[in-house]
C-alpha positions as CSV (number, residue, x, y, z in Angstrom):
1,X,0.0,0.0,0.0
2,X,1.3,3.2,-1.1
3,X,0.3,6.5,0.6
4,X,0.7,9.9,-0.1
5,X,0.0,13.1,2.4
6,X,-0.7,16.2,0.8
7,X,0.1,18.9,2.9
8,X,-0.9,22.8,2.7
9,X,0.1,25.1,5.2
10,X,1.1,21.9,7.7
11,X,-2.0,20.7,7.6
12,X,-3.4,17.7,5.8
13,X,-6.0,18.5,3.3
14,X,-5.8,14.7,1.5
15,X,-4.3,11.5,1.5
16,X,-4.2,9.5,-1.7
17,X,-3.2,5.5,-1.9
18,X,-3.4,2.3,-3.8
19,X,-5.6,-0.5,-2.2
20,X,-4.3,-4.3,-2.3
21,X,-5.5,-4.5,-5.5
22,X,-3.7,-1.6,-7.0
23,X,-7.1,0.7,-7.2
24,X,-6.4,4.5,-6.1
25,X,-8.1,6.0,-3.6
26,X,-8.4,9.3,-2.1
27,X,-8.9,10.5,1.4
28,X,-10.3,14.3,2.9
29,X,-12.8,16.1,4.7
30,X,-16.3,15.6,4.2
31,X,-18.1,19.1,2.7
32,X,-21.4,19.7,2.6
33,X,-21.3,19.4,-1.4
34,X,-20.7,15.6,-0.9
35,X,-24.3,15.1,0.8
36,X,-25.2,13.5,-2.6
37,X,-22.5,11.6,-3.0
38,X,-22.9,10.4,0.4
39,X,-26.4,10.0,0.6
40,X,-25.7,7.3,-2.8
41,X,-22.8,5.8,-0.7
42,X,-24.7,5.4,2.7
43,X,-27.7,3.4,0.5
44,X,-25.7,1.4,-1.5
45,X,-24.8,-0.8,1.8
46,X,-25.4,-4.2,2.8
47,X,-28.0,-4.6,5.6
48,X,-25.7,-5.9,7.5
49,X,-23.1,-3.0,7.4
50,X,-25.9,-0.2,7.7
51,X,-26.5,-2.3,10.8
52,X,-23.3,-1.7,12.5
53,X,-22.8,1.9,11.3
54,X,-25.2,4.2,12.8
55,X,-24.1,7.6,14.3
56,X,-26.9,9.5,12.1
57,X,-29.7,8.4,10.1
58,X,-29.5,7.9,6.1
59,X,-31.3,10.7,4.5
60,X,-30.2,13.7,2.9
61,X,-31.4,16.1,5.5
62,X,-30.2,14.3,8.3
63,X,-26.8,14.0,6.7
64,X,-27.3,17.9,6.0
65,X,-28.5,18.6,9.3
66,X,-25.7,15.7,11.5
67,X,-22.8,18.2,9.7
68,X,-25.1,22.2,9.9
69,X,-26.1,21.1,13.6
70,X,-23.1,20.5,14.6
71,X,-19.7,22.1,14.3
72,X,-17.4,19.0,16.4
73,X,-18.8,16.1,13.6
74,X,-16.0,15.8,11.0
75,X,-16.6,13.8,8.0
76,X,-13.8,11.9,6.0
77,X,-14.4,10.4,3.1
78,X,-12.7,7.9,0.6
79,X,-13.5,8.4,-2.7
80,X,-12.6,5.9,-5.9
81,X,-10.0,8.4,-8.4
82,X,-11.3,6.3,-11.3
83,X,-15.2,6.9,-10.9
84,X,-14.9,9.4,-8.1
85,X,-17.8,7.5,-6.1
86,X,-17.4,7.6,-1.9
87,X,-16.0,4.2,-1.1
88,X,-15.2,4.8,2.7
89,X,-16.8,6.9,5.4
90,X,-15.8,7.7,8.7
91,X,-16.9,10.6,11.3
92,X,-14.9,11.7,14.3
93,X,-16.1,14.0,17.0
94,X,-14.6,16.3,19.4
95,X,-16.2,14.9,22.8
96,X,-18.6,12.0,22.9
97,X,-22.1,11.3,22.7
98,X,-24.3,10.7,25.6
99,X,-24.5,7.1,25.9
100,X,-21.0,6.7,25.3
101,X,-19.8,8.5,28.4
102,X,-22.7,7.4,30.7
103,X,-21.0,3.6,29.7
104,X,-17.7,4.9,29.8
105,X,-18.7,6.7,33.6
106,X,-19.8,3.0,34.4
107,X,-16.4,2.0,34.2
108,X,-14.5,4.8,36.6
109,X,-13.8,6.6,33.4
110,X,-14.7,9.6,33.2
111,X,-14.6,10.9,29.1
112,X,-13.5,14.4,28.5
113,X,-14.8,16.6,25.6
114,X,-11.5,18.7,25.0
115,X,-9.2,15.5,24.9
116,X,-11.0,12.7,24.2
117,X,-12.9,11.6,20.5
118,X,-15.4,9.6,19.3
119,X,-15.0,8.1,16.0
120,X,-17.2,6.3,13.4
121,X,-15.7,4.1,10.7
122,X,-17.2,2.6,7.6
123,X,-16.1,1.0,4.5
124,X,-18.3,-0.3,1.4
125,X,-18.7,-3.7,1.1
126,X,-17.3,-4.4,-1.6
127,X,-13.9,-2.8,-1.1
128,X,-13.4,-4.2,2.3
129,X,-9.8,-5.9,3.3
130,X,-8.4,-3.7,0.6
131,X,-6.4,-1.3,3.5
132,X,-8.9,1.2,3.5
133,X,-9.6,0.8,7.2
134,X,-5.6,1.3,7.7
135,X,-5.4,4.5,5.4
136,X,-8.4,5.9,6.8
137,X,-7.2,5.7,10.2
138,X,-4.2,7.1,9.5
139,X,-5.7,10.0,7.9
140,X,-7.4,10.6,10.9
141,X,-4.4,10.3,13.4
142,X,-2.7,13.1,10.9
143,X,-5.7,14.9,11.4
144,X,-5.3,14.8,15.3
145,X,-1.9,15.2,15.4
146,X,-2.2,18.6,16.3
147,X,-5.2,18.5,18.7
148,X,-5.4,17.8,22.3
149,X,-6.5,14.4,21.6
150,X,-5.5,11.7,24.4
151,X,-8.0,8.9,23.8
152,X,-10.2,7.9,20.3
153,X,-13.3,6.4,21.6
154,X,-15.5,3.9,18.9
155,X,-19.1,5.8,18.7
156,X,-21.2,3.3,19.9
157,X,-19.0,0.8,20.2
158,X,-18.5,-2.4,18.2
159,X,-20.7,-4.8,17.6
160,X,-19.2,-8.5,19.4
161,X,-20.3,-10.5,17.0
162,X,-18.2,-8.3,14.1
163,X,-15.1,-10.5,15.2
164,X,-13.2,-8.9,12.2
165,X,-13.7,-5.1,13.2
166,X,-13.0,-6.1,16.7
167,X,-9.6,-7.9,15.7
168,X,-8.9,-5.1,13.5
169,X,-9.5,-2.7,16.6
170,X,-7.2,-4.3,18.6
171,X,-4.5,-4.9,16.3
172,X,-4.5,-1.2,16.0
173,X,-4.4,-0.6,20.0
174,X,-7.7,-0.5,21.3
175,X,-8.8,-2.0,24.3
176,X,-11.7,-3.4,25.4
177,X,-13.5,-1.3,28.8
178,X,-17.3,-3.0,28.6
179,X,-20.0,-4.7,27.3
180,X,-23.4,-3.5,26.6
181,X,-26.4,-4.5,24.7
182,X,-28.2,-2.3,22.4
183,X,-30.6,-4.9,20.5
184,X,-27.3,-7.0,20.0
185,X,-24.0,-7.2,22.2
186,X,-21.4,-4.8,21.6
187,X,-18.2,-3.6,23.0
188,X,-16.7,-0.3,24.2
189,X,-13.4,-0.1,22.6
190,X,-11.1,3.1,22.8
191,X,-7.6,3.8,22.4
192,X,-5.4,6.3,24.1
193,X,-3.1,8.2,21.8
């Protein structure tokens, strides 16, 4: 996998790679001139994947109103070069939401909203296990570099029986704090930075 930062004013504006199987992708911030694109990109998945991502609903004015609403929700995006469709979509969050730090307070940890994230990955189905999980993330740790960021907390956590985002997870440093069940068991997971 070959990666490239492009870098104005040192800061990241986009990232640009080739997947396993040599396809070139490009990585930046979600704007909201993407909503279409994204709204095509959030209903083109599986059941099953729309089932483990869910920090906002799928329509074009909650998509309109998640990003207008809300100044701390930062969208990346991975977009195919060769048909410039979204591929990848991830959100991070300065802070956390709710549930997450009632769980999180559960635990004797108590989540900040100047140093700690939340953050909200999701890949296409069909161009999963191709690195964009890896190049994504690393996108975002370029983007945080800079920040106060001490811990990246998973939005909602992980669902357990996704065995292959939670090894994923952990191979990156995450660690497991709880369980919880929201209609199906899932895991807190964060890593500190």
């Amino acid at each position: 996998m070959v990666i490239k930062h492009i870098v104005y004013n040192s800061s990241i504006i986009f990232m640009k790679f080739k997947t396993k199987n040599n396809k070139e992708v490009s990585f930046r911030n979600f704007e909201i001139k993407d909503t279409n694109l994204l709204f095509s990109y959030l209903q083109s998945l599986s059941e099953t994947s729309k089932s483990r991502f869910g920090p906002h609903p799928y329509d074009f004015e909650a998509i309109t109103n998640f990003y207008s609403k809300d100044k701390t929700n930062i969208g990346i995006i991975g977009i195919d070069i060769k048909n410039s469709q979204i591929i990848a979509y991830s959100i991070i969050k300065q802070g956390q939401i709710l549930a997450d730090f009632e769980r999180y307070k559960s635990y004797q940890i108590t989540l900040s909203e100047i140093n700690d994230f939340t953050y909200a990955p999701s890949v296409a189905d069909e161009w999963q296990s191709q690195g964009l999980g890896d190049a994504m993330f690393k996108y975002l740790k370029k983007l945080l570099q800079n920040t106060d960021c001490e811990r990246i907390v998973l939005w909602g956590g992980v669902q357990k029986s996704n065995e292959k985002a939670v090894n994923y997870y952990q191979k990156n440093g995450f660690k497991i704090y709880g369980q919880f069940e929201n209609n199906v068991d899932n895991w807190d997971m964060a890593l500190n930075v």
